[in-house]
N, C-alpha and C positions, 0 to 999 in steps of 0.2 A: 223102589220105595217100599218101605213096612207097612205092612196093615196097622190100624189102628189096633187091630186085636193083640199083635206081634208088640207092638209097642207098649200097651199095656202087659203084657207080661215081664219086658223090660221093667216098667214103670212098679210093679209090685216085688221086683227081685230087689228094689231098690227102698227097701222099706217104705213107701209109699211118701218118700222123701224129695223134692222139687224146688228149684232154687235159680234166679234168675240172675243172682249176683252172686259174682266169684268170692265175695267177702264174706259172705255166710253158707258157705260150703261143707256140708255134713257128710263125714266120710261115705262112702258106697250111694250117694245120693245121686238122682237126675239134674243134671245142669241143662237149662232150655237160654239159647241163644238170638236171643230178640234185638229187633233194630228198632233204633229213632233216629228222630232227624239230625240227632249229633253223635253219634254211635253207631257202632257194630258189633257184637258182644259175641258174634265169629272168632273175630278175631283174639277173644277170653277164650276160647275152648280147650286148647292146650294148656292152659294155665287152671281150665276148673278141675281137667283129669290131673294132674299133678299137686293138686291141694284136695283129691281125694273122691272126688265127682267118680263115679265106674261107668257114667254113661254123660256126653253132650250131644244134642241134639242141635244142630246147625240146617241152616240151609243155603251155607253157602258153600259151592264143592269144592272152592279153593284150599278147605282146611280141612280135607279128612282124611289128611295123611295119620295124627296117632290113631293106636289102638282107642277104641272106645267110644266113638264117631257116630254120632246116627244121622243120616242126610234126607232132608225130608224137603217139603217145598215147599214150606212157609212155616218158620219157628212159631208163629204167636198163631196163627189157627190152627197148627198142629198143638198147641198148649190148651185152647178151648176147646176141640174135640178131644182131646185126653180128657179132661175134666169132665165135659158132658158124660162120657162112657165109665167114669169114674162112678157119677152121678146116678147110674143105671143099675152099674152094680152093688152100690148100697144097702139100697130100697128102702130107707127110711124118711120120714118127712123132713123137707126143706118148705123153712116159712121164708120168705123174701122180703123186706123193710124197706122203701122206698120213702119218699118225702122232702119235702125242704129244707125244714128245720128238724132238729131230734133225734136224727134217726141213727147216732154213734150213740147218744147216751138208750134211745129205746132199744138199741140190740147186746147192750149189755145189761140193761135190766132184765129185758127177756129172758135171755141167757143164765143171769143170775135168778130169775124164775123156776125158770127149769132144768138147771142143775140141780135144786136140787132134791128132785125126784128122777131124771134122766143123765145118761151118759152127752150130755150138752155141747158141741163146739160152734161157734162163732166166729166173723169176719174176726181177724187181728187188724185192733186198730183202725185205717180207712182203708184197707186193699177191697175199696168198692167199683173198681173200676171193669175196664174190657181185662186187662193182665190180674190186676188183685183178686176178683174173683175165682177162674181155673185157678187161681195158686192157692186161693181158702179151700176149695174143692179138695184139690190134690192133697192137703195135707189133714184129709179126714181121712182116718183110720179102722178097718174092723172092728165094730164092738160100740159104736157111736152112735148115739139111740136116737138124736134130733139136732138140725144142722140149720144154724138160724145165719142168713146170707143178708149183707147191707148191698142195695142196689146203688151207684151214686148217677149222676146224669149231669154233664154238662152241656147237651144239645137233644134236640128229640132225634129219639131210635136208638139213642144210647140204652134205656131198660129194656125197651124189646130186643135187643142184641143179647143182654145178662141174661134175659128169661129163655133165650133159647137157649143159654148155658148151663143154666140152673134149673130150670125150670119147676121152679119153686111150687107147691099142692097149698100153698097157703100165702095169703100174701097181706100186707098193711102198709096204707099210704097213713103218714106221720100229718101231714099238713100240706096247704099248697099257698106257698109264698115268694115273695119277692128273690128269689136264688137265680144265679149267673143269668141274669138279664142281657149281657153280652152275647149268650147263646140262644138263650132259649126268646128275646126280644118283648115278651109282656108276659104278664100274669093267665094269662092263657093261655101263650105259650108253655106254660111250666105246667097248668093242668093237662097239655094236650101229652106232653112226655110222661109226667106220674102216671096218669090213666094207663099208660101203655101194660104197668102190672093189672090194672083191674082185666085190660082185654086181653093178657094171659090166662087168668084163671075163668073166663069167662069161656075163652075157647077150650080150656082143657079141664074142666067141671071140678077147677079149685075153689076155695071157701077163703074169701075178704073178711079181715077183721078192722071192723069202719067206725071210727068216732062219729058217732050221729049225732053229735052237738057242732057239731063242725058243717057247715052250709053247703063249701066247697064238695066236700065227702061223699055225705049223703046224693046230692045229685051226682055225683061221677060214679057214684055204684048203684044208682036206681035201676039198670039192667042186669046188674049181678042176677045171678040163683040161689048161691051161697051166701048166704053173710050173717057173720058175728057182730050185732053192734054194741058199742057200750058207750055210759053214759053216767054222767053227773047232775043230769037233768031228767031223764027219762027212768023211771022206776021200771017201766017194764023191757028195757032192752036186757039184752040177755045177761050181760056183766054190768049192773049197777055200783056206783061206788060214789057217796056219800062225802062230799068236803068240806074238814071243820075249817080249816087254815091251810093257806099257801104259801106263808110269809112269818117270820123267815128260814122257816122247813115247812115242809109238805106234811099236815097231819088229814087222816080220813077213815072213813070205816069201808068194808066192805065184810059183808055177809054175819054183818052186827059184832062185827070183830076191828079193835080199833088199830089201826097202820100209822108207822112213825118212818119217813123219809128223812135222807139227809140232803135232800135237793129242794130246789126253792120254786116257786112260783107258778102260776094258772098251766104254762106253759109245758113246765115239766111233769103236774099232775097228768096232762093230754097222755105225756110217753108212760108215765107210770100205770096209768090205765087200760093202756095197749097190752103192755104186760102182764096185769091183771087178768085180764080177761084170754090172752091166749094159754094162761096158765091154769084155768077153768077148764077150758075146752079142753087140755090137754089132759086133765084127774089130777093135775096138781093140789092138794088137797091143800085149804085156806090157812093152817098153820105155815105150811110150808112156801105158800105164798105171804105169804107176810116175812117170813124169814129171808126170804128172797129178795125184797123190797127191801128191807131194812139193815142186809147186810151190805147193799152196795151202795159204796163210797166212791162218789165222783173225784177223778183225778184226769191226768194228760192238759190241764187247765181248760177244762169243760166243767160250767155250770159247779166249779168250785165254791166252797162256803170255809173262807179260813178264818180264825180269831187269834190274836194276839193282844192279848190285855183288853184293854178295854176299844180294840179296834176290830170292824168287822169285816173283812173283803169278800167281797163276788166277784168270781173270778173266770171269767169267761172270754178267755183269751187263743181259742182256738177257730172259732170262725164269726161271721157276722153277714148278715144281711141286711135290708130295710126292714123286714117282718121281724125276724127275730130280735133286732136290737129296739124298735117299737116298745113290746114285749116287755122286753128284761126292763126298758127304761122305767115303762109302766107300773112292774112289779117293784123297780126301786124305789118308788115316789112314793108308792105305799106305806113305805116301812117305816114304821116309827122310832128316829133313833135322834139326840141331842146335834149331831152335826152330819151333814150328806156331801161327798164327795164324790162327783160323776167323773169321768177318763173315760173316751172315747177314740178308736185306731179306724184309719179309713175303712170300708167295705169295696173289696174289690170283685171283678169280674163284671160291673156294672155298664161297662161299655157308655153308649150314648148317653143314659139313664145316670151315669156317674153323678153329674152337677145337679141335678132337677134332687135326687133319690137325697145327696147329703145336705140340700138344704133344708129339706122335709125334717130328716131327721134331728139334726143340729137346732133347729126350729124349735119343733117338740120336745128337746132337752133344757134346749135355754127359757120356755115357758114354764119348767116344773120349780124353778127359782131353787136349785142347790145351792147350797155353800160357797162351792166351787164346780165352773166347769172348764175342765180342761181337753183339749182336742187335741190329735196329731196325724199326719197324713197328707199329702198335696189338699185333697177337697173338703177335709173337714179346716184345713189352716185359714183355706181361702173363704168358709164362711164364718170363720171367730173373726177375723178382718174386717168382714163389708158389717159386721154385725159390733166392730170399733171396741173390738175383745182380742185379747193375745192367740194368737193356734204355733204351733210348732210342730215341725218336721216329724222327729222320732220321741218315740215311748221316756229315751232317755235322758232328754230335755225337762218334759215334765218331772222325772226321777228329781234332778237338781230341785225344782221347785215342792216336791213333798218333803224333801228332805229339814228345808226351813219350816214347814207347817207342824201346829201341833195337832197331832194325831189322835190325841186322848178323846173319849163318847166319839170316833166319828165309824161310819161305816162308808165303805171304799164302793165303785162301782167302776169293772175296769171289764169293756169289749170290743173286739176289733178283730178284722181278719187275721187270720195265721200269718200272713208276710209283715205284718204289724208290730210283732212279736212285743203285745201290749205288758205282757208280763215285766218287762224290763222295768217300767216304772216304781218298781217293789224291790229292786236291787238295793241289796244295802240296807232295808227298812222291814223287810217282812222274812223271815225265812219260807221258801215255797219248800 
């Protein structure tokens, strides 16, 4: 078998290029051969070298007959120690983003922070997992000045798995909420996993950047050493920032200088403030944090804000929990506009908690007295029902019924897990 040292040599001849699917196969690039429970991707290795792969890494010996072959004994921890060893020879700082809710839209703000004083990359997308991660790794390059890592967790020991991957010098938990209660089984369950970054950098004399307005936070980092807090309440924490409006953009100041978001709500100020403040700490100088802030544009149907005529959608159509859709609901009810339109798509990964979790919320939607509310999903159909209201299966049912409404002064409020594909309801009616 090769050293890892041996294979990172491999891995650098190969312009520092790594790919787990034969479909996106970049000439002279590493193809790494991973199994699940309904695959063998072994059995792709001859097909990655002839669409251009110069090197697949397999571990199964059945298939190292072509040239090009590397035979190792386990493809997916041979892919995490690549990446860890990747990680070493860098040497530049990895901050890690961990949390419930936020933590795709705060690592592109970040990102968009600090690009643009540093050579900047970032998770693509959600590759926050045990695979997504070594593949963000792998595909940092020489000359990369700051490498901002989304940690995701579906059960505890999952972030202490990434940290030993990444092992991030900087680290920020987003919030700690109601997420895959199927795994993690209560709201303490999910603080006992987040925390797993705080007891990273506690063991390796990293620095936390910790919302002190946040309850949760503040005590899960009370034994840090390091920490950056910030704050919309607290004048003397290190990154103060001042909120005029959250609704329906994010306006604020910081460092008597006034910031214009295109994202809405108490909730997305939380992430925008994350970013603020590790952009301080980094010499990001406040023009250019603002710039930062105010050039990104929420897209991938996260915390979207569209307009068409006089219609106004929120479009937040890529994940959902109980805290998070809490939240947004909350920040909808707010808003001041002639007609309100709530859509709501199930929350999944809720396991036991599924029936308890959607009547709560369904509850708390049909108290805020919309216009209309309309549901879709097994668990949200089954409480418009007991609640002697219409609910419907798919996104595309209610589509039919906007289609008859008049849409003119209303403003849309549409959330729901990604299996949900809550977007559909706008087919036909909204260009996305």
């Amino acid at each position: 078998m090769l050293s890892i040292q041996q294979l990172y040599q491999y891995y650098t001849e190969s312009n520092y290029s790594v790919s787990t699917d034969t479909r996106k196969i970049e000439p002279g690039s590493m193809f790494f051969a991973l199994k699940g429970e309904n695959f063998d991707a072994n059995t792709f290795a001859a097909q990655a070298l002839e669409k251009g792969a110069k090197w697949a890494v397999i571990d199964n010996p059945e298939f190292t007959k072509p040239s090009g072959t590397i035979l190792v004994e386990d493809g997916l921890k041979t892919l995490q120690n690549l990446a860890n060893y990747h990680r070493h020879q860098l040497k530049i700082p990895f901050i890690g983003i961990g949390g419930s809710n936020g933590k795709t839209t705060t690592k592109e703000l970040v990102h968009s922070v600090l690009s643009q004083k540093f050579k900047t990359i970032s998770t693509p997308g959600n590759f926050n997992n045990h695979i997504g991660v070594p593949l963000t790794i792998l595909g940092i390059k020489p000359g990369t000045e700051m490498a901002v890592i989304e940690l995701g967790a579906n059960r505890i020991g999952d972030i202490e798995e990434l940290c030993q991957i990444a092992e991030p010098d900087f680290g920020l938990i987003t919030n700690i909420g109601k997420e895959h209660l199927e795994g993690f089984g209560s709201l303490e369950g999910v603080a006992k996993a987040e925390s797993e970054l705080y007891y990273h950098l506690l063991k390796s004399d990293g620095l936390a950047f910790v919302n002190k307005d946040d309850d949760w936070l503040s005590r899960m980092s009370s034994r840090l050493t390091k920490v950056h807090g910030y704050s919309c309440k607290d004048k003397l924490a290190e990154t103060y920032c001042e909120l005029i409006q959250d609704f329906p953009t994010i306006e604020f100041s910081f460092q008597s200088i006034s910031i214009s978001s295109q994202l809405s709500g108490s909730y997305n100020f939380e992430n925008i403030m994350a970013a603020v403040a590790i952009g301080k700490y980094s010499g990001v100088p406040v023009e250019l944090i603002k710039k930062g802030i105010e050039s990104y544009v929420p897209k991938n149907k996260r915390s979207q804000i569209i307009t068409s005529g006089s219609t106004m959608i929120f479009l937040d159509a890529y994940n959902a929990n109980p805290s998070s859709m809490e939240k947004a609901l909350e920040n909808f009810a707010r808003f001041n506009f002639p007609k309100k339109i709530a859509i709501m798509g199930d929350m999944f990964e809720m396991g036991d908690h599924a029936e308890h979790e959607h009547e709560l919320i369904y509850n708390y939607a049909n108290s805020l007295n919309f216009n209309h509310l309309f549901v879709a999903g097994e668990h949200f159909k089954k409480q418009a029902l007991a609640n002697g209201n219409d609910g419907f299966e798919t996104a595309k049912e209610i589509n039919l019924l906007l289609k008859d409404l008049d849409l003119k002064d209303t403003a849309i409020f549409i959330k729901g897990s990604r299996g949900m594909a809550m977007e559909n309801v706008l087919e036909g009616i909204i260009e996305l």
